[in-house]
C-alpha positions in Angstrom: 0.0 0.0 0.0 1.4 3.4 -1.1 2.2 5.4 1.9 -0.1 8.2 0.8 -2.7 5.8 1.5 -1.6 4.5 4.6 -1.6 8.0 6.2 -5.1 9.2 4.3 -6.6 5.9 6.0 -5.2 7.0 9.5 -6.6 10.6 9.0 -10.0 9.4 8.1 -10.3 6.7 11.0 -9.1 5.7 14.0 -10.0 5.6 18.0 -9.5 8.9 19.5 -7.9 6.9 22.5 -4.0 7.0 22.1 -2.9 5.2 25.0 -2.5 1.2 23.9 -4.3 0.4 27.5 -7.3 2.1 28.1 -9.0 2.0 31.6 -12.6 2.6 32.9 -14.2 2.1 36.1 -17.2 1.0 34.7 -18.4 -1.6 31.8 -19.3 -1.5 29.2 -16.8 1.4 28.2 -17.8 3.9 25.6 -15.2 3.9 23.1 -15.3 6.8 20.0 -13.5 7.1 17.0 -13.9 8.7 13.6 -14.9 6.9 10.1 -16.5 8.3 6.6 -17.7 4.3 6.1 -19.5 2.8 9.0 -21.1 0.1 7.4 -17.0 -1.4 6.5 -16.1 -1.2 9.9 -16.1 -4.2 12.2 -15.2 -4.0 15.8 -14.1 -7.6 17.0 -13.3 -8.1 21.3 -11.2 -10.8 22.9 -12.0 -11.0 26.4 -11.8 -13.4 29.3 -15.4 -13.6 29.8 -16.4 -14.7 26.5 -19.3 -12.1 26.5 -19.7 -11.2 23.0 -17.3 -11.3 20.2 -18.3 -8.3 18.2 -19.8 -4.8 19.1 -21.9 -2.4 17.1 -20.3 0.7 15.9 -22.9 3.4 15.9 -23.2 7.0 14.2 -22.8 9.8 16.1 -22.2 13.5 15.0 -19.7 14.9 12.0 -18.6 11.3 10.4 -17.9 9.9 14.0 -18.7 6.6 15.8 -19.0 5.0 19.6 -19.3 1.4 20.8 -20.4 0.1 23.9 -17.4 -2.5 24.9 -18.1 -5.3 27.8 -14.7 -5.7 30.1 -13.7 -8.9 32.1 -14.2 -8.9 35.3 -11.6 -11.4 36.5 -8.8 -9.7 38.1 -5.7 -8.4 36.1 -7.7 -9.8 33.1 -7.8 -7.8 30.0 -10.3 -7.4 26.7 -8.6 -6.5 23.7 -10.7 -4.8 21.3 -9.3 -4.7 17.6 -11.2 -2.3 14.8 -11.1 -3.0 11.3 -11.7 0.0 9.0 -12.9 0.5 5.3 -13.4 -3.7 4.8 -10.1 -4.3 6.9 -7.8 -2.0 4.6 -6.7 -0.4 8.1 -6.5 -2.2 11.6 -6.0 -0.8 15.2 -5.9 -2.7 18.6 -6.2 -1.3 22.2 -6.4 -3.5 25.5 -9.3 -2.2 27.8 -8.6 -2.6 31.5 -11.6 -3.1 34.0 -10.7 -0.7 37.6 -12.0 -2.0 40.2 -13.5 1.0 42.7 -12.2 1.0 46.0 -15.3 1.9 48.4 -13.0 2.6 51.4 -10.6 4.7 49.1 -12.5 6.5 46.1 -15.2 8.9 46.2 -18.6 9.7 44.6 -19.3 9.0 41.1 -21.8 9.5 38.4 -22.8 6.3 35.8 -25.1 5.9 32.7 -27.8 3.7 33.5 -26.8 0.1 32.9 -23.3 0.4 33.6 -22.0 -2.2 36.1 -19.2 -1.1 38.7 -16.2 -3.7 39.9 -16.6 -3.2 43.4 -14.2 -3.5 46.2 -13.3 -2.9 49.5 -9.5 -2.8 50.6 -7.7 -0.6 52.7 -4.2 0.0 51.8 -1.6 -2.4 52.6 -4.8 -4.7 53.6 -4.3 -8.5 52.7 -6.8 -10.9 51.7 -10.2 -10.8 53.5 -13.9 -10.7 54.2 -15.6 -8.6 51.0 -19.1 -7.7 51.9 -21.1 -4.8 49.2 -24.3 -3.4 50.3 -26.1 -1.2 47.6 -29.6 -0.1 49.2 -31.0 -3.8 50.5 -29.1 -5.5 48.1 -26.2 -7.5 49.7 -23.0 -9.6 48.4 -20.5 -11.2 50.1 -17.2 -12.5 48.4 -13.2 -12.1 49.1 -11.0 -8.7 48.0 -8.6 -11.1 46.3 -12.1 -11.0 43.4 -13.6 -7.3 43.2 -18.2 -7.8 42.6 -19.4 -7.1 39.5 -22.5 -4.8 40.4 -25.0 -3.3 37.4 -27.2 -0.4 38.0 -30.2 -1.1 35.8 -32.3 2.2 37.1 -31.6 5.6 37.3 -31.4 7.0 40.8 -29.0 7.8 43.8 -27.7 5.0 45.4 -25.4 4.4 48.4 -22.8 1.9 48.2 -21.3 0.7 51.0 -18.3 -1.8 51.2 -17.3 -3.5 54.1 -13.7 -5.2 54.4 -13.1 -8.0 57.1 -9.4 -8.9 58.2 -8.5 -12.5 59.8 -7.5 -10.2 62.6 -8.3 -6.9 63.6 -11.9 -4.5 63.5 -13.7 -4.6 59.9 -13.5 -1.3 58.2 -16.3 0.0 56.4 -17.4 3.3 53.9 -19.6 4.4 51.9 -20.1 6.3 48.5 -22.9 7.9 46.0 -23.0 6.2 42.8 -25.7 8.4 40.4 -26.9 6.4 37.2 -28.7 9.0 34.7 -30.5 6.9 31.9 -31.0 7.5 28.3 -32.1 11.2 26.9 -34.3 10.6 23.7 -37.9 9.0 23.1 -37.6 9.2 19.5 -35.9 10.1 16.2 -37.4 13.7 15.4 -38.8 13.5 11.9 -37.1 16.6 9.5 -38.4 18.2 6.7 -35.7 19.7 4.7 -35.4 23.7 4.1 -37.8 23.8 7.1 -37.4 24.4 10.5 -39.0 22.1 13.3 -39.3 22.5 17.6 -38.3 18.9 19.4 -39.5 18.8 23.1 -37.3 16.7 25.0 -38.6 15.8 28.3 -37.5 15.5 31.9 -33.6 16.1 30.9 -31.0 14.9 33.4 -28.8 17.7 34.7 -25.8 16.3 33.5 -26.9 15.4 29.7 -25.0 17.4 27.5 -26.5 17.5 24.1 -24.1 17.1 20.8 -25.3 17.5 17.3 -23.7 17.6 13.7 -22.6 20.5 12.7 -24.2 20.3 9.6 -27.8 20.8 11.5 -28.7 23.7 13.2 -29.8 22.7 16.7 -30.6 25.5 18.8 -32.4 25.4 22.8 -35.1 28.0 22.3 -37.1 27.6 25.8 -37.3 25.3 28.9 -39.9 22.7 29.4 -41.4 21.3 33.5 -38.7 18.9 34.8 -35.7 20.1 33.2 -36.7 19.4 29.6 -35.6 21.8 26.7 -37.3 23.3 23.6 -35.3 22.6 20.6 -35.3 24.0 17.0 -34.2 21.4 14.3 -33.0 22.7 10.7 -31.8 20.6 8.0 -30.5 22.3 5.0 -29.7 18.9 3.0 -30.8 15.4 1.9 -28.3 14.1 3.9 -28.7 11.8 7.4 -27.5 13.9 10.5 -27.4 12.7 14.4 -27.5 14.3 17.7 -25.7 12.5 20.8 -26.2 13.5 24.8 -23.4 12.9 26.6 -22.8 12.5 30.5 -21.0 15.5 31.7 -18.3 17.4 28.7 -16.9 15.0 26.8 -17.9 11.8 29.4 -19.8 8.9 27.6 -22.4 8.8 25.4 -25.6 8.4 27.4 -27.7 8.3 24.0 -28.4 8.9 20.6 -30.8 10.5 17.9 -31.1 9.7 14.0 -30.4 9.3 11.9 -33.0 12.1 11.5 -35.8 11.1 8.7 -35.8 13.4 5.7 -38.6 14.2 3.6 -38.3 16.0 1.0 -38.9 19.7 1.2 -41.8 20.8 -1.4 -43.1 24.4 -2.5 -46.5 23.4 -3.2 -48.4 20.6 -2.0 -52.0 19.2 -3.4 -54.2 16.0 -1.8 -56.0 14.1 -4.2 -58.8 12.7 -1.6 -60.0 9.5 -3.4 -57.0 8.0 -3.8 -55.1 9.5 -0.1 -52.4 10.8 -1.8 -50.1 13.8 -1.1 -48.5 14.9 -4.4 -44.9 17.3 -3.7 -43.0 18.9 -6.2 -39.7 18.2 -5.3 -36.6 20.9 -5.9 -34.4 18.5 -4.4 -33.1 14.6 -4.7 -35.1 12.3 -3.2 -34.8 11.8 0.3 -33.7 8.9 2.4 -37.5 8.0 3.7 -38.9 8.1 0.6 -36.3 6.3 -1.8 -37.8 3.7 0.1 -41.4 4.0 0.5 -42.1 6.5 -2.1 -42.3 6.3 -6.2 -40.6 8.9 -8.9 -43.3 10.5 -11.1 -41.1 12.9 -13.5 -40.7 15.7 -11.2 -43.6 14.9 -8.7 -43.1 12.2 -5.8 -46.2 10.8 -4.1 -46.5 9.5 -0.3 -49.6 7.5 -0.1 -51.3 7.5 3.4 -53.0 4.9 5.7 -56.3 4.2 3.9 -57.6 3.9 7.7 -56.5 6.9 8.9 -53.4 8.8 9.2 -49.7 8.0 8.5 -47.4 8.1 11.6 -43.9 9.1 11.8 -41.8 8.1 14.0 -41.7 10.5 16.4 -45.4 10.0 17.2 -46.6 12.9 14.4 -49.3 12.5 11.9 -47.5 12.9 8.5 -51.0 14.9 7.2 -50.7 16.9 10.2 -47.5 17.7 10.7 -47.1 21.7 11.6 -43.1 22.5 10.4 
């Protein structure tokens, strides 16, 4: 391979992790890289546990990606992770390293929802004893010598208390505040293109911060009850486009919009009521919803609608009501 090649490959893609070991306290770990071809990327994990041999590399903003990456448990183990870009023309490797979290040492900390924490309780210079984990009435017992593998599968605050038990001498016990936030969206906001749209998102957590392409405009233009936001949507092309919330500046990805359906923006529009038909003249190419569920027609595309009733996008919205 020319070297010109070689370095255009490592421009385009890549993890933005440097380090050859990378180390999370909590599983799965959020990995992100870049890519212009998601669909010839495969992400292929070794690990101890045998939990899955592939993860799913997903879209998120400006020609980027992020995978969700199970670690091993077992102590000192380690889960290499090895991308393949552009059908394998390009390969990278990293080792991912589970930390366990010390309850008598380490301090608060906030989690997506879902995450799992290795837990453990071991003073310093302590030896091998008694491990007992208390999170709210839930309670497990093991040795420090093999950190507990606890997942937090609903949001909330929860105290964690870990109790370590010598052959000889008092126990010593503490206690943190673990915070799992869970996912930000309820839907895929449905775009019109040259048209400008609101998107209520509901009940925010406080520490979601929202991410979009920079190819969409994507503007907070009032506050909802509960934290929620107003939003303003504006897509300007025929082109997919995807909107992330993240825990905390630059922490993991909590969740993910889009890609955001595109219909094709008309000037004029005309319903033919026998047959249920909404006939656009299109100015631009035919958009990614309906290259799929729509015919050509010269310069006129046609949706036809539920016979029944009304067709639903998939944010919920009547496609013969929808106010843009």
């Amino acid at each position: 391979m020319k070297d010109w090649v070689t370095q255009l490959l490592h421009i385009q893609s890549g993890m933005d992790q440097t380090n050859d070991v990378i180390s999370s306290y909590t599983s799965p770990v959020c990995v992100e890289g870049r890519d212009p071809y998601l669909s010839l990327l495969q992400l292929n994990v070794v690990s101890g546990d045998s939990q899955v041999p592939q993860v799913q590399a997903r879209p998120s903003p400006n020609g980027r990606w992020y995978a969700n990456v199970p670690l091993s448990a077992y102590v000192n183990a380690q889960t290499v992770l090895q991308a393949a870009y552009q059908n394998g023309a390009f390969t990278e490797t990293k080792t991912l390293q589970w930390t366990p979290m010390n309850l008598l040492t380490n301090g608060d900390l906030t989690i997506r929802r879902g995450d799992a924490l290795l837990l453990n309780a071991l003073p310093p210079g302590g030896l091998n004893g008694k491990l007992q984990i208390t999170v709210g009435t839930n309670q497990l017992n093991g040795r420090t010598t093999q950190p507990i593998v606890y997942r937090f599968t609903n949001d909330g605050v929860y105290t964690v208390t870990g109790t370590y038990t010598p052959a000889q001498g008092a126990p010593q016990s503490r206690s943190i505040t673990v915070t799992a936030v869970g996912p930000t969206f309820t839907n895929n906001p449905d775009c019109w293109v040259g048209m400008e749209r609101q998107w209520n998102l509901q009940s925010l957590a406080t520490q979601a911060v929202l991410e979009a392409d920079s190819r969409l405009l994507f503007e907070q233009t009032g506050t909802l009850p509960g934290n929620g936001r107003q939003m303003n949507l504006f897509i300007d092309q025929n082109e997919p486009r995807f909107i992330l919330s993240r825990l905390g500046t630059n922490g993991p990805v909590l969740d993910s919009a889009g890609p955001l359906a595109l219909i094709c923006g008309p000037r004029r529009t005309r319903t033919c009521d026998s047959s249920r038909r909404i006939w656009m003249a299109a100015n631009w190419s035919r958009c990614s919803w309906c290259s799929t569920r729509c015919c050509r027609m010269s310069r006129w595309n046609w949706i036809r609608l539920s016979a029944a009733s009304h067709s639903t996008m998939d944010d919920g919205q009547d496609a013969d009501r929808r106010r843009f």
